[in-house]
Steps between C-alpha positions, in 0.01 A plus 500: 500500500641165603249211581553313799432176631297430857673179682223237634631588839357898440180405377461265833601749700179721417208217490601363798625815707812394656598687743869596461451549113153621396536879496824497332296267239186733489700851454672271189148397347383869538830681409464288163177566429508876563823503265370266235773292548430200289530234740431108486504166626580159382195316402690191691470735755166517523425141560733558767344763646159358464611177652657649811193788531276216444637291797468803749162702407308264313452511119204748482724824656821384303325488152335865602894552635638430182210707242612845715847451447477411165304823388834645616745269390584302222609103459783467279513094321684223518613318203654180410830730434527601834408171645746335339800791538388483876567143508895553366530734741767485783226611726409257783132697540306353197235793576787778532667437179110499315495817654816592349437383166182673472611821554801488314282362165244748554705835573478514867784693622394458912403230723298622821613243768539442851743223463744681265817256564271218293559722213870654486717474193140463266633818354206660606408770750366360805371728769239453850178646457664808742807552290246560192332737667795716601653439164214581311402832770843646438 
């Protein structure tokens, strides 16, 4: 079963209910869980995430936010190693190549993303949270 990696942008999408891109982002969460797909975040993500949540709902709803997502999914670190491979990359998204060179060091074949032209040629499969579900419901 591959493991796969949730982009910041996916995990914003659900706490803060946008519009345009929340359902696609809630049939991911719960097509994961219901598969046992292993699935993770960054944990630079999640300062990220907290920081933006924060801003919007105040930090009492985005630290009970962030406790139900994390009984379903799973932070993945980041290490000096792929701090420092992210900062020789040709990447002009600092945050992007982390995300990169996380998943490639710890066996994540898929990137969930909205924005999946910050990722081509990482040599790894990068898909919206709708393209997962279709690929995945096949």
């Amino acid at each position: 079963m591959e493991n796969v990696l949730l982009d910041t942008n996916v995990v914003l999408d659900i706490a803060l209910e946008r519009t345009e891109f929340y359902e696609p982002a809630k049939k991911l969460i719960e097509k994961l869980y219901l598969a046992s797909i292993p699935a993770f975040v960054t944990a630079s993500s999640v300062t990220d995430i907290y920081y933006v949540l924060k801003k919007k709902k105040g930090h009492l709803p985005t630290i009970g936010f962030l406790k139900n997502f994390f009984s379903i999914i799973d932070v993945v670190g980041v290490d000096k190693n792929i701090i420092l491979n992210s900062l020789q990359s040709d990447r002009n998204d600092f945050e992007d190549a982390v995300q990169i060179e996380t998943a490639k060091q710890n066996d994540i074949s898929t990137i969930i993303t909205r924005n999946k032209k910050d990722f081509e040629n990482s040599g790894l499969q990068i898909v919206t949270p709708l393209e997962y579900i279709n690929k995945t419901s096949e």
